[in-house]
C-alpha positions as CSV (number, residue, x, y, z in Angstrom):
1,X,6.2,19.2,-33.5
2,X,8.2,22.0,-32.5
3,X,10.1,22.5,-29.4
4,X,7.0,24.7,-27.7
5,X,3.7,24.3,-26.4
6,X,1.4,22.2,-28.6
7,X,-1.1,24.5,-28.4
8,X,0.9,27.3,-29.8
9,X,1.0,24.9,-32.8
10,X,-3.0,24.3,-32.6
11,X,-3.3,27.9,-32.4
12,X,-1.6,28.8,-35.5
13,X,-3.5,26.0,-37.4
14,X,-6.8,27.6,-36.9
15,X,-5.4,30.8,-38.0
16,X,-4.4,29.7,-41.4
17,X,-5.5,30.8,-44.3
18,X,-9.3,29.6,-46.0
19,X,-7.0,27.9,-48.7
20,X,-5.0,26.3,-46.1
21,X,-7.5,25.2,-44.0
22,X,-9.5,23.5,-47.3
23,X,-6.0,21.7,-47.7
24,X,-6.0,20.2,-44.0
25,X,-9.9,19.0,-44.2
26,X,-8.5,17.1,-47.6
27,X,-6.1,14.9,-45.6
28,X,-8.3,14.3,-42.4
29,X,-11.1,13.9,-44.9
30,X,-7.9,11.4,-46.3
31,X,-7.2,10.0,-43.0
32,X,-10.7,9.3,-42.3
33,X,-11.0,6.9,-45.6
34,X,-8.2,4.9,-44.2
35,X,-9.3,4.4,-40.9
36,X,-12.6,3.6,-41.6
37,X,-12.1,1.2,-44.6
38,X,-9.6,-0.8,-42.2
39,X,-12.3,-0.5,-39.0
40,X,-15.6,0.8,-39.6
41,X,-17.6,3.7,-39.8
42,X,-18.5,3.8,-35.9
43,X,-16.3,5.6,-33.8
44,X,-17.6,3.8,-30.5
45,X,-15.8,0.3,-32.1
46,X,-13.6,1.9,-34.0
47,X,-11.2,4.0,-31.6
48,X,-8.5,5.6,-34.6
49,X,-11.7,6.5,-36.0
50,X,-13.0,8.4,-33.0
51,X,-9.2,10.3,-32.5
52,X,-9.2,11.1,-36.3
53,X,-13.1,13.1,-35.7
54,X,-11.3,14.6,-32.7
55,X,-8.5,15.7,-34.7
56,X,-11.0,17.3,-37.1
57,X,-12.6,19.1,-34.9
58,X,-9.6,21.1,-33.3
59,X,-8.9,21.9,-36.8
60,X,-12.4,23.4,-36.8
61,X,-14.0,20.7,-39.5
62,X,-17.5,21.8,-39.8
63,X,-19.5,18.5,-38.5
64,X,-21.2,17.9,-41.9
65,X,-17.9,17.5,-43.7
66,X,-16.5,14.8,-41.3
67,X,-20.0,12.8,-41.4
68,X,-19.9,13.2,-45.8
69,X,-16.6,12.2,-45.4
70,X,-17.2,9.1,-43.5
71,X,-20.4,8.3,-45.2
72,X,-18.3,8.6,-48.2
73,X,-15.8,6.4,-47.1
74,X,-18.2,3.8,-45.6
75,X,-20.0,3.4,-49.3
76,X,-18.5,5.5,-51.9
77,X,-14.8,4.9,-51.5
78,X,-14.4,5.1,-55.6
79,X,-12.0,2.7,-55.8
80,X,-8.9,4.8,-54.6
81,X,-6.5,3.0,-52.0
82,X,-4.9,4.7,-49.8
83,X,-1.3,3.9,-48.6
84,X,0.7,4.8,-45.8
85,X,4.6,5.4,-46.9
86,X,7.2,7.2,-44.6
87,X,10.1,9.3,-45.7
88,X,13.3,10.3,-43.5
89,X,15.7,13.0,-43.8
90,X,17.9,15.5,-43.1
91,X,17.2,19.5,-42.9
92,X,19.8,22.2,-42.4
93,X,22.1,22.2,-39.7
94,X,21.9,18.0,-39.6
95,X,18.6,17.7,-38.0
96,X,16.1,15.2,-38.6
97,X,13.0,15.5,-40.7
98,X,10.2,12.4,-40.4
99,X,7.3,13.0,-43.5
100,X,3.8,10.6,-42.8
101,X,2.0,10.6,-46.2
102,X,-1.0,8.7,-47.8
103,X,-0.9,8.2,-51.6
104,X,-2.2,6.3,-54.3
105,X,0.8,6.5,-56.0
106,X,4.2,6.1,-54.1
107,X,6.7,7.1,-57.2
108,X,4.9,10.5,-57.1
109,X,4.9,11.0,-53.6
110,X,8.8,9.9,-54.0
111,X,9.7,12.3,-56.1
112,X,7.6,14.9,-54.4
113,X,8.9,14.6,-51.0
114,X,12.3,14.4,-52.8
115,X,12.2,17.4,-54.7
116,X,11.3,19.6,-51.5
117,X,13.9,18.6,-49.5
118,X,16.6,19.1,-52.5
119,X,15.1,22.3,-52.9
120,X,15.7,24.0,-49.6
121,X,19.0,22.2,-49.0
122,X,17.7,19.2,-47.3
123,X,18.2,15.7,-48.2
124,X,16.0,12.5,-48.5
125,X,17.8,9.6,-46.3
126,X,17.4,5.8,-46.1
127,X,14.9,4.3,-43.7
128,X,16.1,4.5,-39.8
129,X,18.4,7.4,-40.3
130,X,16.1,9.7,-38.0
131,X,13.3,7.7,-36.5
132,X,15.6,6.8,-33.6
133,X,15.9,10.5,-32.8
134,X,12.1,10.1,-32.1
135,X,9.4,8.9,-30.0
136,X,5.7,8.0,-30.6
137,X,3.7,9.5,-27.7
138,X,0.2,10.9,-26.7
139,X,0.1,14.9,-26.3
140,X,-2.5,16.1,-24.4
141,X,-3.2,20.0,-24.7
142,X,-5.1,22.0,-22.0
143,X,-5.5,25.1,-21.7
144,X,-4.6,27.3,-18.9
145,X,-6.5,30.2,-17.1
146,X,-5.7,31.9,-13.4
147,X,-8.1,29.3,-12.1
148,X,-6.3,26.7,-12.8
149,X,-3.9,25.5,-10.1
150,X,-1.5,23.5,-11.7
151,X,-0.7,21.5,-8.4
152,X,-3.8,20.4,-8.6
153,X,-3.5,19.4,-12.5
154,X,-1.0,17.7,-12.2
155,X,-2.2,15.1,-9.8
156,X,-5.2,14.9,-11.7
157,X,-3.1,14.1,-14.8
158,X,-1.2,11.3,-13.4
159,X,-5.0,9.5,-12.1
160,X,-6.0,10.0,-15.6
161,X,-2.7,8.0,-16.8
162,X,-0.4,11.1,-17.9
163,X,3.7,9.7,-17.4
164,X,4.7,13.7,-17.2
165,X,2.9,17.4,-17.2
166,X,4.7,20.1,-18.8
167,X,3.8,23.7,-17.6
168,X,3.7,26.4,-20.5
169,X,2.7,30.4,-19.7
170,X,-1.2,29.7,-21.4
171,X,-1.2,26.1,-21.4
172,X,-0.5,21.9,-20.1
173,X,1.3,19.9,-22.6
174,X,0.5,16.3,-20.9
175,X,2.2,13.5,-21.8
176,X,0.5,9.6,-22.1
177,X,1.9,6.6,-23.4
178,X,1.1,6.2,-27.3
179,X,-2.4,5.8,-28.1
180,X,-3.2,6.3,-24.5
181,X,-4.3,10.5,-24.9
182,X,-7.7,9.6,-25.7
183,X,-8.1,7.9,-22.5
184,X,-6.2,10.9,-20.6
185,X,-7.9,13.7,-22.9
186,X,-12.1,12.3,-21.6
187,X,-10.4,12.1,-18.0
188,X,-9.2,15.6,-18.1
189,X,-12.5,16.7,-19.5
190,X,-14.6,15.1,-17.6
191,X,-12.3,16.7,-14.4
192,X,-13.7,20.2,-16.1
193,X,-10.7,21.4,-18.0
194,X,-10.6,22.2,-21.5
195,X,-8.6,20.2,-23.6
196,X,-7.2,22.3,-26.7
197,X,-5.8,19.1,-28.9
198,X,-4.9,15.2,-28.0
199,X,-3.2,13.1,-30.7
200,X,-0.3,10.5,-30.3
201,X,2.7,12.1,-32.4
202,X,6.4,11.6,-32.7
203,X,8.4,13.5,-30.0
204,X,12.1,14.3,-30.5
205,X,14.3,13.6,-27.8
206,X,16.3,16.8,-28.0
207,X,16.2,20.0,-30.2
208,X,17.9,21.6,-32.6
209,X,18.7,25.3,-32.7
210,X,19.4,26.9,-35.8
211,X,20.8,30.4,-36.6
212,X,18.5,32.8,-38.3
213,X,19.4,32.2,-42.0
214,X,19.3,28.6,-41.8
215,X,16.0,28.2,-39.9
216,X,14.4,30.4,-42.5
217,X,15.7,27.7,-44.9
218,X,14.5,25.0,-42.8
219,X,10.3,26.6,-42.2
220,X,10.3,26.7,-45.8
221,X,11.1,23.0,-46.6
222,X,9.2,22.0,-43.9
223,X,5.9,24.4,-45.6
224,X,6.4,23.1,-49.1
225,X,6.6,19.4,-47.7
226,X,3.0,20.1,-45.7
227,X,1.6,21.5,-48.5
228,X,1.7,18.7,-50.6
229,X,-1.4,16.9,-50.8
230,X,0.0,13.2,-50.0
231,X,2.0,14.6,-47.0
232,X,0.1,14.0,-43.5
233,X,2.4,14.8,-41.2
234,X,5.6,16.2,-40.7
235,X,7.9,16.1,-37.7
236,X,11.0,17.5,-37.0
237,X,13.4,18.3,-33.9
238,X,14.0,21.9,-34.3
239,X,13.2,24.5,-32.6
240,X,11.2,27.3,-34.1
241,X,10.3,30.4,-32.1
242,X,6.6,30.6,-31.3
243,X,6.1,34.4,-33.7
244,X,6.6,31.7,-36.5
C-alpha cells in the first residue's frame, strides 16, 4: 500500500495488462483454495471466503472463474497444500518491505523472494525487523462524485463502524478495525455509495520518500516480488507518486 488513495491503487490494477491480470486471478484463484479448504465453500458461513469473492471481483474476476475455482477447491483440490509463509525486509533507502505468499514449497519461495530483493539492492531480514513498522487494518474505498458531501460521509462512516475517513480529490479511503471493512463496506453500500475496494491490509505508520534513482530501484523490486507466482501480497511504506 502506498502512501495515496487506495483507489488509485485499484485503479491501476484493472488497467494492467491481459497477462497481468491472468497472474492475479491465479493467486485469488490461490487464495480461494485456502480459505475454503480451512472453512467451506459457502460464503454466508464462511466470511474470509465471502471478502476473498469480493476481492475478486474489484479485480474484475469474471464470475465463472471464482465459482470453477471454488467448485474446484470444494472437490478437486488435487492434492496440493497450500501454505502461508511471510518474508520481511529492507528496500532502498532503509525502508521496510512485508512479502504474504502461499506455496507448496517454502525453499523455493525462499530463494525466490531472496533473489529479488538481492537483485535490486534490497535485503531479506529476520522475522520482526519491519512488521512493527506496520498495522493490520480494514480499508474501505469509496468513490467520490460532486454529490457527495463528505460531511455527510463521514458521519455515515463512523455509524457504519469506520475509526477515521480520509478525504482524497476522487475518492474516501475509510478506515475499520481489522476484519471489520466488510461490515463497514455493506453499511456504506447499503447508505447508496459506491464502494471501489474493501480488504483488511497492513498500514505503515509513516512513509518513506525516496529520491528519483532510488525509488526507480525500489518499484522494480517491489514488481519482480509481485510477479512471482507464490507472492500474494506485498506491502511497503514508501511513497510512490500516483503517475506510477
Amino acid at each position: 500500500m502506498s502512501g495515496h488513495s487506495k483507489w488509485h491503487n485499484i485503479q491501476a490494477r484493472k488497467g494492467k495488462s491481459d497477462a497481468q491480470r491472468g497472474k492475479i486471478f491465479t493467486k485469488i484463484g490461490r487464495e480461494i483454495a485456502v480459505i475454503v479448504k480451512a472453512g467451506g465453500a459457502d460464503p454466508v458461513s464462511n466470511p474470509k471466503l465471502k471478502d476473498v469473492i469480493a476481492k475478486a471481483k474489484q479485480n474484475n474476476m469474471p464470475n465463472d472463474s471464482i465459482e470453477r475455482s471454488i467448485k474446484k477447491a470444494a472437490g478437486e483440490m488435487g492434492g496440493v497444500n497450500y501454505e502461508s509463509c511471510t518474508y520481511e525486509g529492507y528496500g532502498q533507502g532503509g525502508s521496510a518491505v512485508i512479502v504474504e505468499c502461499l506455496t507448496d514449497n517454502k525453499n523455493r519461495t525462499a530463494g525466490d523472494v531472496r533473489h529479488a530483493f538481492d537483485k535490486f539492492g534490497g535485503a531479506l531480514g529476520s522475522t520482526g525487523c519491519g512488521s512493527y513498522l506496520f498495522q493490520r487494518k480494514g480499508i474501505v474505498a469509496v468513490e467520490k462524485d460532486e454529490k457527495v458531501d463528505a460531511d455527510e460521509f463521514m458521519m455515515t462512516a463512523l455509524d457504519c463502524g469506520a475509526t477515521d475517513v480520509v478525504e482524497y480529490d476522487d475518492s474516501f479511503e475509510v478506515v475499520t478495525v481489522a476484519n471489520e471493512h466488510g461490515k463497514v463496506a455493506e453499511g456504506l453500500e447499503k447508505a447508496g455509495y459506491t464502494v471501489a475496494s474493501s480488504e483488511t491490509t497492513l498500514v505503515p505508520d509513516s512513509f518513506v520518500d525516496l529520491e528519483e534513482a532510488k525509488l526507480d530501484k525500489f518499484i522494480k523490486m517491489i514488481d519482480s516480488l509481485e510477479d512471482l507466482d507464490d507472492v500474494q501480497e506485498v506491502y511497503h511504506n514508501v511513497n510512490i507518486p500516483d503517475e506510477e
